[in-house]
N, C-alpha and C positions, 0 to 999 in steps of 0.2 A: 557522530553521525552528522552528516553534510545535509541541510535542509533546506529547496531550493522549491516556494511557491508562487507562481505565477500565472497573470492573468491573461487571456485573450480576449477581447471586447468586454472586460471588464477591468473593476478597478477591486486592489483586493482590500478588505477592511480589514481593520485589525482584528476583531471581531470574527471575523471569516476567516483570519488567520491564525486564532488563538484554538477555533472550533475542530483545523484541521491539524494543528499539534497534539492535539488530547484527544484525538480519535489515532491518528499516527502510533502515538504513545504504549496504545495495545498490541502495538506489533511487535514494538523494541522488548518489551515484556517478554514477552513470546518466543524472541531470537533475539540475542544482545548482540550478535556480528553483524549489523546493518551498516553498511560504507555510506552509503551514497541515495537520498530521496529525493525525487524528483515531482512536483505535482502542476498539472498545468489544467486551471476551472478556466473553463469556457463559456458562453453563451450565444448559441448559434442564430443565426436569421432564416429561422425555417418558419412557412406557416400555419404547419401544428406545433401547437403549446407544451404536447405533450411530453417530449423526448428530446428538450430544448438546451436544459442545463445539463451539462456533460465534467464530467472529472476526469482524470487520466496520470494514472502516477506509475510509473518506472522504478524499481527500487536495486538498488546493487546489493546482495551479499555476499559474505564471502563465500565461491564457490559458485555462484548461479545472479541471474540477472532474471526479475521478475517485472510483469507489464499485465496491469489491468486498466480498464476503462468501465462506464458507469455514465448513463444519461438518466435522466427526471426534470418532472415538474417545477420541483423546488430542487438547490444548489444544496441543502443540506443533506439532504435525500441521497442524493445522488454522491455524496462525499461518504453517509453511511453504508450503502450499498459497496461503493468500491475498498473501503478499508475492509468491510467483511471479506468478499472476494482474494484480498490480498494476504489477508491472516491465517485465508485458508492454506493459499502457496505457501506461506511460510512455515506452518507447522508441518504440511506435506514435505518440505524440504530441510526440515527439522529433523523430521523423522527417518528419511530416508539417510539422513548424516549420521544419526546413531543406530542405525541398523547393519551399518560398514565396520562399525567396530566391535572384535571379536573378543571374548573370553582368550584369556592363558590357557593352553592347553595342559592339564591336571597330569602331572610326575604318574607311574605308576610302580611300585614297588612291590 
């Protein structure tokens, strides 16, 4: 899995980046065919407070190409809201992968 975190008017810590590995990490659990993560934290110039710190991750699997986004207060917040959101794509595109595949059709004699 290719893991690719970056910041826009921020600087990212290691800390901040440690936090968004081992939230990540419940997804690859989840679906082990993850190619390709992409995550870009943000911090906007708006002035309400409220809806400031923003997340945005892009994820490749194989077979489908996944996009959530996630604003909050806090930066952490807003990293927990969107790995939920994208856990959920994945298990929906989990499921929908083993629902294509069929039983042997049963001999009858």
């Amino acid at each position: 899995m290719n893991l690719t975190i970056s910041g826009h008017h921020l600087d990212v810590t290691p800390s901040l980046r440690s936090y968004v590995t081992t939230k990540l990490d419940r997804i690859t659990r989840h679906f082990d065919r993850v190619v390709d993560v992409k995550v870009i934290l943000t911090v906007e110039k708006q002035k309400e407070k409220e809806r400031r710190q923003r997340a945005e991750c892009s994820i490749h699997v194989k077979g489908n190409d996944m996009f959530a986004e996630s604003s909050h207060a806090d930066l952490y917040a807003a990293v927990d809201e969107l790995v939920d959101k994208l856990d959920r794509q994945v298990v929906r595109h989990k499921d929908r992968i083993q629902d294509y595949s069929h039983s042997s059709p049963k001999r009858l004699m």
